[in-house]
Biopython code that builds the backbone (N, CA, C, O; Angstrom):
import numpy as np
from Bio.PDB.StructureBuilder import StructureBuilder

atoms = [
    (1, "UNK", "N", (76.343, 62.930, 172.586)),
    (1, "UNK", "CA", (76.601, 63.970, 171.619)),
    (1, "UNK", "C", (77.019, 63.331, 170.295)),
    (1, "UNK", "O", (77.600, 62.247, 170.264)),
    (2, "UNK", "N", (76.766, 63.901, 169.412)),
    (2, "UNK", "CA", (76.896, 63.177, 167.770)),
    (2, "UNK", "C", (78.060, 64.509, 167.472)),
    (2, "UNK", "O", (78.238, 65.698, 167.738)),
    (3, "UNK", "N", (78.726, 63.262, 166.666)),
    (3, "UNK", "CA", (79.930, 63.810, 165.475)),
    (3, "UNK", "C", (79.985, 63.739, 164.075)),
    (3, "UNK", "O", (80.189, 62.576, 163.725)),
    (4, "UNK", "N", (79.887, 64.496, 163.166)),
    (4, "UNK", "CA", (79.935, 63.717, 161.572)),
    (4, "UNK", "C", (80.850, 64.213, 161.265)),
    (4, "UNK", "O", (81.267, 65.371, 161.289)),
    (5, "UNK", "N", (81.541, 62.412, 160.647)),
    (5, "UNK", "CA", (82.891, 63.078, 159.563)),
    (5, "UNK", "C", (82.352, 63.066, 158.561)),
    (5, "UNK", "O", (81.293, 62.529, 158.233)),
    (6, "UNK", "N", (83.206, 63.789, 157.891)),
    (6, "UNK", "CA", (82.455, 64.297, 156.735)),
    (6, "UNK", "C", (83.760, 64.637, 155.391)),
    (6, "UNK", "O", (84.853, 65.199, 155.463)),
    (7, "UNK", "N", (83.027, 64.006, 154.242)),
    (7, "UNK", "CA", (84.249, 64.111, 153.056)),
    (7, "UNK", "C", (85.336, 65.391, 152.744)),
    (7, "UNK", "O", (85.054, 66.589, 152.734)),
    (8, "UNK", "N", (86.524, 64.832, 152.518)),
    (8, "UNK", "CA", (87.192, 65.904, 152.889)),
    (8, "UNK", "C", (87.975, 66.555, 151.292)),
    (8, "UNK", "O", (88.739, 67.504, 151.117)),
    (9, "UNK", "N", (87.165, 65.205, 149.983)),
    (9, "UNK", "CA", (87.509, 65.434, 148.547)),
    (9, "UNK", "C", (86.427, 65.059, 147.979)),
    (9, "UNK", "O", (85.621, 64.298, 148.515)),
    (10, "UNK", "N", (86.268, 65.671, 146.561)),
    (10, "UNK", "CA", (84.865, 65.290, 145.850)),
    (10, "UNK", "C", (85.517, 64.092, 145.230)),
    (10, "UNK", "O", (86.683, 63.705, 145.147)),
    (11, "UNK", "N", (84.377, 63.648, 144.833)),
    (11, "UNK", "CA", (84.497, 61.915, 144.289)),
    (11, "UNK", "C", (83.796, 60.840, 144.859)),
    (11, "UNK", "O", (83.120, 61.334, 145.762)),
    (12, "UNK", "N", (83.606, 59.663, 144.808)),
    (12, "UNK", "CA", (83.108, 58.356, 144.405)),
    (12, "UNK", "C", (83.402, 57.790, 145.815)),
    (12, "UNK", "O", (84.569, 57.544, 146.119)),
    (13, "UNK", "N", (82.330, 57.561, 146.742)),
    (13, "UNK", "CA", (82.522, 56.399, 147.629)),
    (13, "UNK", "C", (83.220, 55.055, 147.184)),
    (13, "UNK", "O", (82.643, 54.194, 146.519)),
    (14, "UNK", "N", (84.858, 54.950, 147.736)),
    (14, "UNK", "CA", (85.302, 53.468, 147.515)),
    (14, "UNK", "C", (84.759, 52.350, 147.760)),
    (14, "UNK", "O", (84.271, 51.495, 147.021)),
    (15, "UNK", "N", (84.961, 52.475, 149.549)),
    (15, "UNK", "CA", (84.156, 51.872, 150.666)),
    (15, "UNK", "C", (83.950, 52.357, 151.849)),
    (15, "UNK", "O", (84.326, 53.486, 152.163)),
    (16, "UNK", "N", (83.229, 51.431, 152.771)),
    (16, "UNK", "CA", (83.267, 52.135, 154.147)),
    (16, "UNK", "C", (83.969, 50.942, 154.883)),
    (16, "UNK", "O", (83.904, 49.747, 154.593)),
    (17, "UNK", "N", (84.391, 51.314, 155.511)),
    (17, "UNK", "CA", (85.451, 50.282, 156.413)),
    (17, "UNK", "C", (84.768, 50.081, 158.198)),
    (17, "UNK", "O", (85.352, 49.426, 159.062)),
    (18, "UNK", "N", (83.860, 50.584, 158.343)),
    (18, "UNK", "CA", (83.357, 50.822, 159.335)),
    (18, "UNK", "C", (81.871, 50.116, 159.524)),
    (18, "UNK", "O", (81.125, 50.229, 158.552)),
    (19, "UNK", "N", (81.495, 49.584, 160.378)),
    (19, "UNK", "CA", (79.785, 49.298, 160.628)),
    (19, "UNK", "C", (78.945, 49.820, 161.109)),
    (19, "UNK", "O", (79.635, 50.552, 161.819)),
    (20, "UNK", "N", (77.599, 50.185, 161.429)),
    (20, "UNK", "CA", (76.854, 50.906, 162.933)),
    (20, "UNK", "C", (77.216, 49.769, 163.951)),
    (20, "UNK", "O", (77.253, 48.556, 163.742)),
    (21, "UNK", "N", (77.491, 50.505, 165.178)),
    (21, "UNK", "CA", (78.108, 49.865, 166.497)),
    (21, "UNK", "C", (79.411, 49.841, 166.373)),
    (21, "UNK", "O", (79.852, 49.581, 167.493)),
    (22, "UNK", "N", (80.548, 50.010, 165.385)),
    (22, "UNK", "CA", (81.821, 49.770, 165.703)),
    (22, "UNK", "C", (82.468, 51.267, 166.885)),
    (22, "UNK", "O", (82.184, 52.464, 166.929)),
    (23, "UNK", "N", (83.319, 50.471, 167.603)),
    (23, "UNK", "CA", (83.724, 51.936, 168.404)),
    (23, "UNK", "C", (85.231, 52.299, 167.373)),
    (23, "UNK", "O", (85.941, 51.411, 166.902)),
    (24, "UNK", "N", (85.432, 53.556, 167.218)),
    (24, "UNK", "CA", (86.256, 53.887, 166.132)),
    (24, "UNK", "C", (87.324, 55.131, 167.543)),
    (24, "UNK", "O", (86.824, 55.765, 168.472)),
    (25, "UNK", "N", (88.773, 55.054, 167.151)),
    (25, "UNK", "CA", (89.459, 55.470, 167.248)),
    (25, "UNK", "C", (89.326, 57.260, 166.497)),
    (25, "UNK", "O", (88.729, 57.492, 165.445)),
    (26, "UNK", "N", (90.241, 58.628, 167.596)),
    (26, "UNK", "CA", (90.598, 59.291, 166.385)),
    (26, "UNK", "C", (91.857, 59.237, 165.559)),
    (26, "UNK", "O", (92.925, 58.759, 165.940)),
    (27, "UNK", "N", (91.598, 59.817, 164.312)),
    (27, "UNK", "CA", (92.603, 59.547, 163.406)),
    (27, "UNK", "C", (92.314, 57.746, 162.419)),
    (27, "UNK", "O", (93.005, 57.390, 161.464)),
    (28, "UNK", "N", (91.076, 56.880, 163.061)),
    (28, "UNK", "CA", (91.252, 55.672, 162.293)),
    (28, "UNK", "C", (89.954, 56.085, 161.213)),
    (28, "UNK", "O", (88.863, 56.656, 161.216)),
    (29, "UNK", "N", (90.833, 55.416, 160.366)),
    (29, "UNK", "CA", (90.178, 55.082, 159.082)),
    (29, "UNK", "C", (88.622, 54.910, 159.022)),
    (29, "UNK", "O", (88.260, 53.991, 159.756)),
    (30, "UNK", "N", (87.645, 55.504, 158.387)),
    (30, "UNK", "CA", (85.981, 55.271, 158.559)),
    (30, "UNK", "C", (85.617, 54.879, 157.258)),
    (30, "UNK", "O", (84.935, 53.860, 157.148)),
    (31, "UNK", "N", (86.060, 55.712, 155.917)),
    (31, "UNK", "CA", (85.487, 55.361, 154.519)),
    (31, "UNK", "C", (87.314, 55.766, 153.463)),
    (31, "UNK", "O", (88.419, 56.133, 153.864)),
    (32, "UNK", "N", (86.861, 55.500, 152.312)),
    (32, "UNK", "CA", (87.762, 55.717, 151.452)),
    (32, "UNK", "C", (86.818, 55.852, 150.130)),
    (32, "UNK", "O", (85.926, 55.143, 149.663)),
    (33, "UNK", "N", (87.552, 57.356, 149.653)),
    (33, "UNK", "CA", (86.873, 58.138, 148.679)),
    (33, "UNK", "C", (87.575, 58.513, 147.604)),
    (33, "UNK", "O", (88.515, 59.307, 147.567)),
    (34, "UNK", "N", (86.941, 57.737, 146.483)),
    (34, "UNK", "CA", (88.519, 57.614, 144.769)),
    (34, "UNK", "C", (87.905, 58.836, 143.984)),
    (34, "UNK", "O", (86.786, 58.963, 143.487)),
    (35, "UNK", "N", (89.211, 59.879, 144.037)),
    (35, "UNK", "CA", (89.134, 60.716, 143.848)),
    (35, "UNK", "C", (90.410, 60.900, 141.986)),
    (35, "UNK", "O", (91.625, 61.099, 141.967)),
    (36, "UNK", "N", (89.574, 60.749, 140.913)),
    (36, "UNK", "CA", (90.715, 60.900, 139.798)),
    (36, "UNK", "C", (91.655, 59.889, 139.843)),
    (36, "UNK", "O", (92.844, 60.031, 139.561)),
    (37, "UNK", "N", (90.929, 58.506, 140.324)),
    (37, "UNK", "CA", (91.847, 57.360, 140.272)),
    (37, "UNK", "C", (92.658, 57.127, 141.555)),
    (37, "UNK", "O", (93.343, 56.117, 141.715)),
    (38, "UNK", "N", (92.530, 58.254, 142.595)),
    (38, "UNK", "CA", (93.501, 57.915, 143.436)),
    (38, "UNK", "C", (92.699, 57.841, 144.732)),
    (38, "UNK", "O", (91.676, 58.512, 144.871)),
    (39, "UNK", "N", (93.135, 57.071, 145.627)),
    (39, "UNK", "CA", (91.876, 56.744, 147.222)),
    (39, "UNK", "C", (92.634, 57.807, 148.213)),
    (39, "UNK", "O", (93.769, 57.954, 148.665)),
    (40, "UNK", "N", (91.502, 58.393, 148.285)),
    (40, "UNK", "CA", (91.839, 59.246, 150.003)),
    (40, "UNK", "C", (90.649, 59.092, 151.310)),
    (40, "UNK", "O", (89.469, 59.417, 151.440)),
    (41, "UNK", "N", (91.834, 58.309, 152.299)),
    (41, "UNK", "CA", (91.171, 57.967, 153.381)),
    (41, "UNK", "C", (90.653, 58.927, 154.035)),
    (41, "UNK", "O", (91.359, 59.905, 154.281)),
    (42, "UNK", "N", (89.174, 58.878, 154.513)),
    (42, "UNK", "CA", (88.171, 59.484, 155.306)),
    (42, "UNK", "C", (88.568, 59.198, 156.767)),
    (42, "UNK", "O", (88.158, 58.077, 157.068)),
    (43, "UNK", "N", (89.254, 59.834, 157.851)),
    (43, "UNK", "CA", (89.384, 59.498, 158.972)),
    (43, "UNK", "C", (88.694, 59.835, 160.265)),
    (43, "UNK", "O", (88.244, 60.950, 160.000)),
    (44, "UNK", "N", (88.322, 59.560, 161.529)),
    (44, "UNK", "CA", (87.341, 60.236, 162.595)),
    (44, "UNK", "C", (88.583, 60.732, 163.030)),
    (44, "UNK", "O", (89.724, 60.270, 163.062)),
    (45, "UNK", "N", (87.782, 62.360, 163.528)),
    (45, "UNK", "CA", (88.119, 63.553, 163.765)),
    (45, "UNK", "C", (88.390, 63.175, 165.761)),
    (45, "UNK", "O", (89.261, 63.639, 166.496)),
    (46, "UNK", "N", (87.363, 62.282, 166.068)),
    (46, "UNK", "CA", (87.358, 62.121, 167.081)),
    (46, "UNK", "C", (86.754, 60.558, 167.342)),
    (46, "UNK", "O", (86.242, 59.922, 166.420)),
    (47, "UNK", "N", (86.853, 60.139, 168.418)),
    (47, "UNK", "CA", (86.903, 58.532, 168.884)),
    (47, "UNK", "C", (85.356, 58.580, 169.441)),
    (47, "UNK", "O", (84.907, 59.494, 170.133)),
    (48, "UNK", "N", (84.731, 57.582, 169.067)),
    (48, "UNK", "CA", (83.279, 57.474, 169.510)),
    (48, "UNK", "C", (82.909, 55.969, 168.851)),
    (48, "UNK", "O", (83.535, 55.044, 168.332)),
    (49, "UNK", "N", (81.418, 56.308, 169.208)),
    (49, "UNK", "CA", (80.840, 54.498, 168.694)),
    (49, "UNK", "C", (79.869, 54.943, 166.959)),
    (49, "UNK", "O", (78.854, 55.640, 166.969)),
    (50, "UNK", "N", (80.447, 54.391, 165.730)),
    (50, "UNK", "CA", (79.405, 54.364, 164.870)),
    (50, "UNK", "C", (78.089, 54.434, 164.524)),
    (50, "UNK", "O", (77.672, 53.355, 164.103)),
    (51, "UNK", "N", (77.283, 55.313, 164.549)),
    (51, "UNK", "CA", (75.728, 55.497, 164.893)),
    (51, "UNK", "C", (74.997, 54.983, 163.526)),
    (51, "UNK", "O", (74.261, 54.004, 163.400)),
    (52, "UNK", "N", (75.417, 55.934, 162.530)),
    (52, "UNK", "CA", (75.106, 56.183, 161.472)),
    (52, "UNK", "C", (75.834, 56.236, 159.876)),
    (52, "UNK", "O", (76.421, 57.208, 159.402)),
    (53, "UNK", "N", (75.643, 55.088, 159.304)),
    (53, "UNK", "CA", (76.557, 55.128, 158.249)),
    (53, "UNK", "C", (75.553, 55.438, 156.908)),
    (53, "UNK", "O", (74.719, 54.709, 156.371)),
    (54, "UNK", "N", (76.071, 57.105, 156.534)),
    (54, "UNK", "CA", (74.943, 58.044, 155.610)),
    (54, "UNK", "C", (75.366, 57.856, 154.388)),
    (54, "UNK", "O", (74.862, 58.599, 153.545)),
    (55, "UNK", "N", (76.566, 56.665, 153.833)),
    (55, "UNK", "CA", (76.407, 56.440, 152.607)),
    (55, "UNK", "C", (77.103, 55.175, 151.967)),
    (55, "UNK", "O", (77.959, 54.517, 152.559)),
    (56, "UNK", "N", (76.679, 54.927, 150.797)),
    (56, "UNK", "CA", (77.362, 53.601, 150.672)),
    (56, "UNK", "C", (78.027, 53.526, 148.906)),
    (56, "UNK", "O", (77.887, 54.506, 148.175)),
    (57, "UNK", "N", (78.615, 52.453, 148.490)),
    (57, "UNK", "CA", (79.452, 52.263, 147.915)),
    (57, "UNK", "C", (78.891, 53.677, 146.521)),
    (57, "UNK", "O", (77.746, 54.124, 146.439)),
    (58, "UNK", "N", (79.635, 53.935, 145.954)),
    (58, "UNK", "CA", (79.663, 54.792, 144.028)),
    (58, "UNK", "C", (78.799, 55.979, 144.480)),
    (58, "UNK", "O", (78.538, 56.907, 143.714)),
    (59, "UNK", "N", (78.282, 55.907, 145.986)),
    (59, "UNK", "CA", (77.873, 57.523, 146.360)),
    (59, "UNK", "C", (78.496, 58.728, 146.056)),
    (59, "UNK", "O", (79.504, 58.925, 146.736)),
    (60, "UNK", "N", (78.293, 59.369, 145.463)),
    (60, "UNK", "CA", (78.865, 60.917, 145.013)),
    (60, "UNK", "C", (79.144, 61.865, 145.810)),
    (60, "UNK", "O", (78.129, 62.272, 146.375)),
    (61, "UNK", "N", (79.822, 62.252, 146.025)),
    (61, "UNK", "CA", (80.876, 62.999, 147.258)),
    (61, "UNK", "C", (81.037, 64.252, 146.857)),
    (61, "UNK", "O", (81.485, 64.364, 145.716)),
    (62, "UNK", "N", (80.728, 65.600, 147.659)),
    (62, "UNK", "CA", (81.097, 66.628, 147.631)),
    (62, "UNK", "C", (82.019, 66.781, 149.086)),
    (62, "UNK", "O", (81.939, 66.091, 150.103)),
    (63, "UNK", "N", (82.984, 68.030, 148.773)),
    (63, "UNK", "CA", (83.402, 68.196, 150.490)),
    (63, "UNK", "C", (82.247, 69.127, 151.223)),
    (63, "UNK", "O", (81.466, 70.009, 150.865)),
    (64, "UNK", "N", (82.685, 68.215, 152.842)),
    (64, "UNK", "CA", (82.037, 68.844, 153.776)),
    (64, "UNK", "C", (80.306, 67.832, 153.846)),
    (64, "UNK", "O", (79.377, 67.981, 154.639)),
    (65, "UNK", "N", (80.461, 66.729, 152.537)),
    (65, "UNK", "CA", (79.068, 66.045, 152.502)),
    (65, "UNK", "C", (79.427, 64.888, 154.026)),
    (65, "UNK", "O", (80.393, 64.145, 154.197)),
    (66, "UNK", "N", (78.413, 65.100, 154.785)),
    (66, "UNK", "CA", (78.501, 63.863, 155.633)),
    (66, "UNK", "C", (78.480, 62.515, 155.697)),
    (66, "UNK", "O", (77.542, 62.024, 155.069)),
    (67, "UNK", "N", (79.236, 61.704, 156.273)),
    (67, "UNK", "CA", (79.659, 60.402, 155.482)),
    (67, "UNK", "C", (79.305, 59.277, 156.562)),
    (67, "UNK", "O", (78.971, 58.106, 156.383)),
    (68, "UNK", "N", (79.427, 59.769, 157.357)),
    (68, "UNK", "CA", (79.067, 58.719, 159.432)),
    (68, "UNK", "C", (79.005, 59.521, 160.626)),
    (68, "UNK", "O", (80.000, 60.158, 160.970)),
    (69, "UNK", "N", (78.334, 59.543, 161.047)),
    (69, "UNK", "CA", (77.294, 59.817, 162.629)),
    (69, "UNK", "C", (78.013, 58.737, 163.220)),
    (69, "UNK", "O", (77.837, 57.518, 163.199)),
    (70, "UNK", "N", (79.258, 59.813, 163.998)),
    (70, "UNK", "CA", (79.494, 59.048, 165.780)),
    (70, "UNK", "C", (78.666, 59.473, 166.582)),
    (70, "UNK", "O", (77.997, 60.481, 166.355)),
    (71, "UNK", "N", (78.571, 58.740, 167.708)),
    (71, "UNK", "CA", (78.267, 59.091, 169.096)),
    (71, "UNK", "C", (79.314, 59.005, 169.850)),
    (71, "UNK", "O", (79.817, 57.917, 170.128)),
    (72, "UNK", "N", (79.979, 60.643, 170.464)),
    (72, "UNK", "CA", (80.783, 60.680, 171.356)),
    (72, "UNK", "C", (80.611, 61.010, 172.762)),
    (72, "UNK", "O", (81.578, 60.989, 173.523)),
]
sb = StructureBuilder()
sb.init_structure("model")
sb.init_model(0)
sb.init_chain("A")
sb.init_seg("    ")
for serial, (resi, resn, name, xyz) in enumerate(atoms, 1):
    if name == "N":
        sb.init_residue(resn, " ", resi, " ")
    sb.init_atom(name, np.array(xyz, "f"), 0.0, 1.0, " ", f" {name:<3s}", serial, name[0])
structure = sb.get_structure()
C-alpha cells in the first residue's frame, strides 16, 4: 500500500533528507520546506520504505502538493 506525505506550507523545497529505499520512521523527518526565510520540517505521517521521491531541491510547494511515495 502507498502513502504520500505531502507539503504541509507553501514555499521552496530546502532539501530532501531522505533517498528511494530508505525505511523511514513515523514522525521522522523526509524533506524541509523554506517558507519566508524560515524551514519547516516535512515529516512521515506513517513508517514505511521510500518509493518515490516527487521532488527536488527550489521545487515550488503548494499545501497538500505531494512530496514522497512510501510503501507501507
Amino acid at each position: 500500500m502507498e502513502h504520500k506525505v505531502n507539503a504541509t506550507m507553501p514555499g521552496l523545497v530546502a532539501r530532501v533528507v531522505v533517498n528511494e529505499g530508505d525505511k523511514v520512521n513515523e514522525g521522522q523527518e523526509v524533506a524541509v520546506i523554506n517558507c519566508m526565510k524560515t524551514e519547516i520540517s516535512v515529516t512521515a505521517e506513517k513508517a514505511g520504505a521510500v518509493k518515490k521521491i516527487l521532488v527536488k531541491e527550489w521545487d515550488e510547494m503548494q499545501v497538500g502538493d505531494p512530496m514522497v511515495v512510501l510503501e507501507i
